[in-house]
KOLTI-908907 format. One record per residue (C-alpha): x, z, y; residue in three letters; residue number from 0. Coordinates in Angstrom, 2 decimals. Each point is the difference from the previous one (the first is absolute). Example, Ala and Ser with C-alpha at 12.3 -4.5 7.8 and 13.67 -1.06 7.14 Angstrom:
2
ATOM      c1      c3      c2 code pos
ATOM   12.30    7.80   -4.50  ALA   0
ATOM    1.37   -0.66    3.44  SER   1
***
This chain:
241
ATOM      c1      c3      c2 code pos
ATOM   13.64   39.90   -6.30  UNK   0
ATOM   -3.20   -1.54   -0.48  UNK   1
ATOM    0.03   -1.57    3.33  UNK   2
ATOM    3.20   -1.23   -0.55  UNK   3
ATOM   -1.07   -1.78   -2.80  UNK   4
ATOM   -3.38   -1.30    1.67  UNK   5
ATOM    2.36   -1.32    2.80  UNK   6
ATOM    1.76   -1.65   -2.80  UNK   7
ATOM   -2.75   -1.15   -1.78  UNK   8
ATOM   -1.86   -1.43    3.23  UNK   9
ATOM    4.14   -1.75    0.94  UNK  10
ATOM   -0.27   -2.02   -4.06  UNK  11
ATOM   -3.67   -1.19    1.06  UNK  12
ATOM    1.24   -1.38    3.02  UNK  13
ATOM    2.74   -1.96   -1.14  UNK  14
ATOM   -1.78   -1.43   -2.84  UNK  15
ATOM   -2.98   -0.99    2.06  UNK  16
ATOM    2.82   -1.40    2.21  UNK  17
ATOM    1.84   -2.29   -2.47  UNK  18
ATOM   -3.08   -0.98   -2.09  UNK  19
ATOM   -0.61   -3.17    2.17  UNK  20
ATOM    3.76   -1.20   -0.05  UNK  21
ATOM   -0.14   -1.02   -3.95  UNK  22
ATOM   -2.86    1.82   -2.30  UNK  23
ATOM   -2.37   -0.44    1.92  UNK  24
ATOM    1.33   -2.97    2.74  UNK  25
ATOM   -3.63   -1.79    1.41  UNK  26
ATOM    1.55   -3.39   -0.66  UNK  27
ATOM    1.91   -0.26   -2.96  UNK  28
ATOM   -1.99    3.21   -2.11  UNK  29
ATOM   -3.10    0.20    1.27  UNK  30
ATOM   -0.72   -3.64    1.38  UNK  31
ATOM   -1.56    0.85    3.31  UNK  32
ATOM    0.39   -1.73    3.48  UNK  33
ATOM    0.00   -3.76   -1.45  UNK  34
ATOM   -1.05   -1.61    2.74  UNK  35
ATOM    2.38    1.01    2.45  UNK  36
ATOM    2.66   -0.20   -2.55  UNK  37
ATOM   -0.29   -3.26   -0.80  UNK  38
ATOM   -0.56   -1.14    3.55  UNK  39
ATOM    2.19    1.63    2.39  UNK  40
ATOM    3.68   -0.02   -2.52  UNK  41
ATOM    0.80   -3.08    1.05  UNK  42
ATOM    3.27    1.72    1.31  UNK  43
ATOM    1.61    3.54    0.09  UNK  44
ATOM   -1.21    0.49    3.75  UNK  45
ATOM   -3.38   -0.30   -0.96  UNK  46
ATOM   -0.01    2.06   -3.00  UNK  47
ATOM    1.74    2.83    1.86  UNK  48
ATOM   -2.24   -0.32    3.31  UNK  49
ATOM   -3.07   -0.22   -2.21  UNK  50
ATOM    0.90    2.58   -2.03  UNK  51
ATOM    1.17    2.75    3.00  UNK  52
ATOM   -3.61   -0.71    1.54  UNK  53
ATOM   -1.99    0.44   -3.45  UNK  54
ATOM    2.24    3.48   -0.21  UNK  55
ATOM   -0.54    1.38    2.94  UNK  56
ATOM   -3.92   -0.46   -0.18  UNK  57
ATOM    0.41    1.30   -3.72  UNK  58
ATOM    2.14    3.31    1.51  UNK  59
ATOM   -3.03    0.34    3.04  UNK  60
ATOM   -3.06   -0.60   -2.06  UNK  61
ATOM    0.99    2.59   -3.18  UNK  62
ATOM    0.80    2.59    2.58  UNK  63
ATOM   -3.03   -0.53    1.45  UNK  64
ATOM   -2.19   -0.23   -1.94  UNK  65
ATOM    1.50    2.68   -2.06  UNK  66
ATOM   -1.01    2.62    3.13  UNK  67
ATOM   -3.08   -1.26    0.23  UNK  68
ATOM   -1.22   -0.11   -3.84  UNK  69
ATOM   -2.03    2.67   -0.59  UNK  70
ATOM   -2.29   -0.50    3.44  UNK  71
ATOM   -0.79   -3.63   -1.37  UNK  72
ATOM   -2.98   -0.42   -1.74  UNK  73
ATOM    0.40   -1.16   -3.40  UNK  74
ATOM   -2.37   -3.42    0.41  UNK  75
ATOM    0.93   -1.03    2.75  UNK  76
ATOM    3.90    0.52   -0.40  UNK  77
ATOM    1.24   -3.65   -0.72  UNK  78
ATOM   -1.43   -0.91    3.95  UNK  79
ATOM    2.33    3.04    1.35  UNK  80
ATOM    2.71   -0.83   -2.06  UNK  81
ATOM   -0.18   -4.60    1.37  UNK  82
ATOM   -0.44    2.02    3.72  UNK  83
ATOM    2.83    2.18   -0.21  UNK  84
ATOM    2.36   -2.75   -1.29  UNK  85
ATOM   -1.29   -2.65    2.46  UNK  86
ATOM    0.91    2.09    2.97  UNK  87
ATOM    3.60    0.36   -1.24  UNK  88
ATOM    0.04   -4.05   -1.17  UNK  89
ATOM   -0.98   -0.52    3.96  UNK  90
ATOM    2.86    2.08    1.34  UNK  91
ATOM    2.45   -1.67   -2.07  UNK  92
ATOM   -1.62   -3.69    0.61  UNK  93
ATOM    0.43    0.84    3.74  UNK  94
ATOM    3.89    1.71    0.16  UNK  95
ATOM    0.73   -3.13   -2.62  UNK  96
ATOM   -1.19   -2.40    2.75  UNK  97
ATOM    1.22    1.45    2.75  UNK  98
ATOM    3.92    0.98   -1.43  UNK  99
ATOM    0.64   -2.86   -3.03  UNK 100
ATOM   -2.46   -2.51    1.94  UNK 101
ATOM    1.84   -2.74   -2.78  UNK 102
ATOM   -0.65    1.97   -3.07  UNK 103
ATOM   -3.23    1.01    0.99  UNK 104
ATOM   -0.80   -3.81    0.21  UNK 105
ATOM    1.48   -0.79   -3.42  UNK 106
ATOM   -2.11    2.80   -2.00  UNK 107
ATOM   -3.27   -1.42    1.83  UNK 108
ATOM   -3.14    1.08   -1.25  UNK 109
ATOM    1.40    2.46   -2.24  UNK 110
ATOM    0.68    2.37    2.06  UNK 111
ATOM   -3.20    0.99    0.89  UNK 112
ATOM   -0.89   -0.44   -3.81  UNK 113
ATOM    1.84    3.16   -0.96  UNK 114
ATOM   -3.35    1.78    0.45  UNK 115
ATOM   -1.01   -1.53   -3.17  UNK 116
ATOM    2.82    0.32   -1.59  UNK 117
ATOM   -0.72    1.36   -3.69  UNK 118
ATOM    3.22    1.82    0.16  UNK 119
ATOM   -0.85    2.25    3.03  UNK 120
ATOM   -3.69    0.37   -0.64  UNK 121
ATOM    0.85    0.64   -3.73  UNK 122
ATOM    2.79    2.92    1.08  UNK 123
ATOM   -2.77    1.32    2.22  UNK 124
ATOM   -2.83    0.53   -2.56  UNK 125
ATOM    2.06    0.92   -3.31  UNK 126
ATOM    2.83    2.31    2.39  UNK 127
ATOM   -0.56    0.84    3.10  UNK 128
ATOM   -3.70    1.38   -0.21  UNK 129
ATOM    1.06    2.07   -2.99  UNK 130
ATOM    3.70    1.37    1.48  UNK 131
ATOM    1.42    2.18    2.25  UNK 132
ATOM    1.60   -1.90    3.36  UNK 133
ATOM    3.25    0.93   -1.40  UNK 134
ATOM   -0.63   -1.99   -3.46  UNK 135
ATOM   -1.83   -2.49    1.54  UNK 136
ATOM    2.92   -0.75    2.46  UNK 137
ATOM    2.48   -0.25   -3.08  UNK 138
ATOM   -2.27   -2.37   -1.36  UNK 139
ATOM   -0.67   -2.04    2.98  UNK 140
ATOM    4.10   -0.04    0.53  UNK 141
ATOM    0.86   -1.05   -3.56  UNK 142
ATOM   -2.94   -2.35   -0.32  UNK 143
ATOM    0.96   -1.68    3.42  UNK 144
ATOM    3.59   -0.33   -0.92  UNK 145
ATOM   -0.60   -1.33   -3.37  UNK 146
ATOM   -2.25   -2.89    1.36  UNK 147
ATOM    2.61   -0.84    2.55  UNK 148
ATOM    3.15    0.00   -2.47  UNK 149
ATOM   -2.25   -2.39   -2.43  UNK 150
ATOM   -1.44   -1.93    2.98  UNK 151
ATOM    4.04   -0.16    1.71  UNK 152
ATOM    1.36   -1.52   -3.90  UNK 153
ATOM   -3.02   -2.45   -0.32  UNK 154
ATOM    0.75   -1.01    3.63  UNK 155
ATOM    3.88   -0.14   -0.58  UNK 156
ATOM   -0.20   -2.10   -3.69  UNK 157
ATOM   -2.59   -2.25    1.24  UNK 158
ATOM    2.41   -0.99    3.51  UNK 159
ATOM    3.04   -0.25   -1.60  UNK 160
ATOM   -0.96   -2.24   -2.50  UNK 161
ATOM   -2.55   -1.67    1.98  UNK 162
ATOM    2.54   -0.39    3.08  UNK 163
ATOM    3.20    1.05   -1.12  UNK 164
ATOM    0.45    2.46    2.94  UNK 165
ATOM   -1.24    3.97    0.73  UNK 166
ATOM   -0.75    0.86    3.48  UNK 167
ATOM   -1.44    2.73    1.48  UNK 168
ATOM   -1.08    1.07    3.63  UNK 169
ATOM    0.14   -3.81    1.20  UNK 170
ATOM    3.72   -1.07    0.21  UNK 171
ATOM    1.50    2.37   -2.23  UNK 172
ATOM    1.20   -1.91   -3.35  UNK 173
ATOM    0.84    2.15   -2.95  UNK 174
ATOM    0.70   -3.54   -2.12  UNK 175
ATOM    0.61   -3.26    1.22  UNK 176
ATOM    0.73   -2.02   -3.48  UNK 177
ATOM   -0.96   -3.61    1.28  UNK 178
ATOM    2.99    0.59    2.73  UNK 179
ATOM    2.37    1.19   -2.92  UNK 180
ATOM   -1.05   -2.55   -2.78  UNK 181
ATOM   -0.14   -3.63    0.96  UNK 182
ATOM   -3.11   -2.00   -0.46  UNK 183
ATOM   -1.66    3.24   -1.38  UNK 184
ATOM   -3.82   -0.71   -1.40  UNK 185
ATOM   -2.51    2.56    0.94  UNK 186
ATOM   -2.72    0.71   -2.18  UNK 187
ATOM   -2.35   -0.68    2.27  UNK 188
ATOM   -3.24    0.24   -2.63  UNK 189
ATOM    1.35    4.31    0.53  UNK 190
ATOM   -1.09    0.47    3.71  UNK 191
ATOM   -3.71   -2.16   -0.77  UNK 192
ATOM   -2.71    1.83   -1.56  UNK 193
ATOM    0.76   -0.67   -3.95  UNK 194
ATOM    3.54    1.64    0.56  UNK 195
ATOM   -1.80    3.16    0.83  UNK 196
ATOM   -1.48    0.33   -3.31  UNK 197
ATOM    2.56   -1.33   -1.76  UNK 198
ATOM    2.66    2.66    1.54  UNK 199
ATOM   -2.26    3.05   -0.24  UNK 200
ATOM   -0.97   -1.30   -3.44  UNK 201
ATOM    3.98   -0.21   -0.89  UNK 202
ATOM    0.48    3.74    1.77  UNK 203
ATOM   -2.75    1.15   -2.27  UNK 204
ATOM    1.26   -1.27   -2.98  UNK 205
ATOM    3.90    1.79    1.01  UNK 206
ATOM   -1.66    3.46    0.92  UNK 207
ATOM   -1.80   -0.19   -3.60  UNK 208
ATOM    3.16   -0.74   -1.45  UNK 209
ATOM    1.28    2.58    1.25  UNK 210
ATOM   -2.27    2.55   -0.74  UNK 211
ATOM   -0.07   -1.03   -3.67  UNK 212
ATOM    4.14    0.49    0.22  UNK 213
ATOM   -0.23    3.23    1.34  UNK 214
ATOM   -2.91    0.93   -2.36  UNK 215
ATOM    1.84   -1.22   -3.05  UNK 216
ATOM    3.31    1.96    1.26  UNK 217
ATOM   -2.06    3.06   -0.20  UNK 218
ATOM   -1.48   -0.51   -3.69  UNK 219
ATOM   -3.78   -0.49    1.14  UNK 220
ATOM   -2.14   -3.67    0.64  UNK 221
ATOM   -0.49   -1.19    3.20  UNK 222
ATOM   -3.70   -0.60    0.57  UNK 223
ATOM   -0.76   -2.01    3.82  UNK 224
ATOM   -2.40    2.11    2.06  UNK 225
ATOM   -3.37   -0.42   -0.91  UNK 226
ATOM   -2.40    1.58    1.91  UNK 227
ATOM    1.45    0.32    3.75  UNK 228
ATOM   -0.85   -3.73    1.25  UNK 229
ATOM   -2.66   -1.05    2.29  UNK 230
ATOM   -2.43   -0.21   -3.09  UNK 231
ATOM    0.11    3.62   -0.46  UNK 232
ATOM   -0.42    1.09    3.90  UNK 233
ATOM   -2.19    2.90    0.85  UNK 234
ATOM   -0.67   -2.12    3.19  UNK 235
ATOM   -2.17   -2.28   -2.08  UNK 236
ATOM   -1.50    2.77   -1.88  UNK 237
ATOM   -1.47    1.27    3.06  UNK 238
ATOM   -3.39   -1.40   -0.50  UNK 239
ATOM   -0.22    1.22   -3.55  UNK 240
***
């Protein structure tokens, strides 16, 4: 009986370590991690979702990782593992991105290789993975990877259709053509330059908020924003402290 309901007990930790990155605790729209990559690479839905697959799988590699390794690590000199560990997974994914989606690869440029610094990873790394089990740390590095794709993928999406009136994906593949459906259609071309990425991410912000405060107000308690889970509050930059 008691295993039973350790078994049970270890299946509820799972799952909410799993969902935690989809909406409570998603790195773009909760926790505000990942912004430059988010506001460079959405520029369309292809990008957002190539982007955010590579950023995932690194996320998935690195936790369970460094989540074996943790306790043979020396606490001062962690942080160095932790950027060497992650850059050998950012190199095998910079490689099979070049050599099998030669075209993405070329759109997402430099910041590919600039998922080794990405706060999100790093961050998951020193506040999860080198204080969990592989099997926690897995959860988290599958629900924190999937969140940062879905909010990458609707940033990416918003940002194309109104800045080109169409959604492809995979090259040729059009999910919307409006221009060929709606004569002399006019793009809002201001969405696909830089300003339209902080004015859609602010917008997304702003609707996740709202929503929180709905849901919050349904269920007879205030709805205060997260206040201490940003980039300000990182371990990572408490590490000299």
């Amino acid at each position: 009986m008691a295993k039973s309901k350790s078994l049970k007990r270890e299946r509820m930790t799972f799952y909410k370590e799993l969902i935690k990155g989809l909406w409570k605790e998603n790195p773009i729209f909760r926790l505000v991690l990942g912004m430059c990559p988010t506001l460079a690479v959405t520029t369309s839905l292809e990008n957002g979702l190539g982007m955010g697959m590579a950023t995932t799988f690194v996320l998935i590699c690195s936790n369970i990782v460094i989540a074996i390794i943790r306790n043979m690590i020396p606490s001062k000199v962690r942080i160095p593992c932790f950027i060497v560990v992650i850059a050998s997974f950012v190199t095998i994914v910079d490689l099979l991105m070049n050599g099998f989606a030669h075209q993405l690869h070329g759109q997402l440029g430099i910041f590919i290789p600039l998922i080794v610094v990405n706060c999100i990873i790093l961050g998951r790394a020193e506040a999860f993975a080198s204080k969990n089990s592989v099997l926690m740390s897995l959860a988290d590095g599958i629900g924190m990877g999937i969140g940062f794709t879905l909010g990458l993928a609707l940033l990416g999406s918003c940002r194309e259709i109104l800045g080109e009136g169409m959604l492809t994906v995979w090259g040729d593949l059009k999910l919307l053509d409006i221009p060929a459906r709606v004569e002399n259609y006019q793009a809002l071309v201001v969405m696909i330059l830089p300003p339209g990425a902080f004015i859609a991410l602010g917008c997304l912000l702003a609707l996740m908020n709202k929503v929180e405060s709905a849901i919050a107000h349904r269920q007879g308690r205030t709805f205060v924003p997260p206040q201490n889970l940003d980039c300000r509050h990182c371990t990572i930059c408490k590490f000299g402290d």
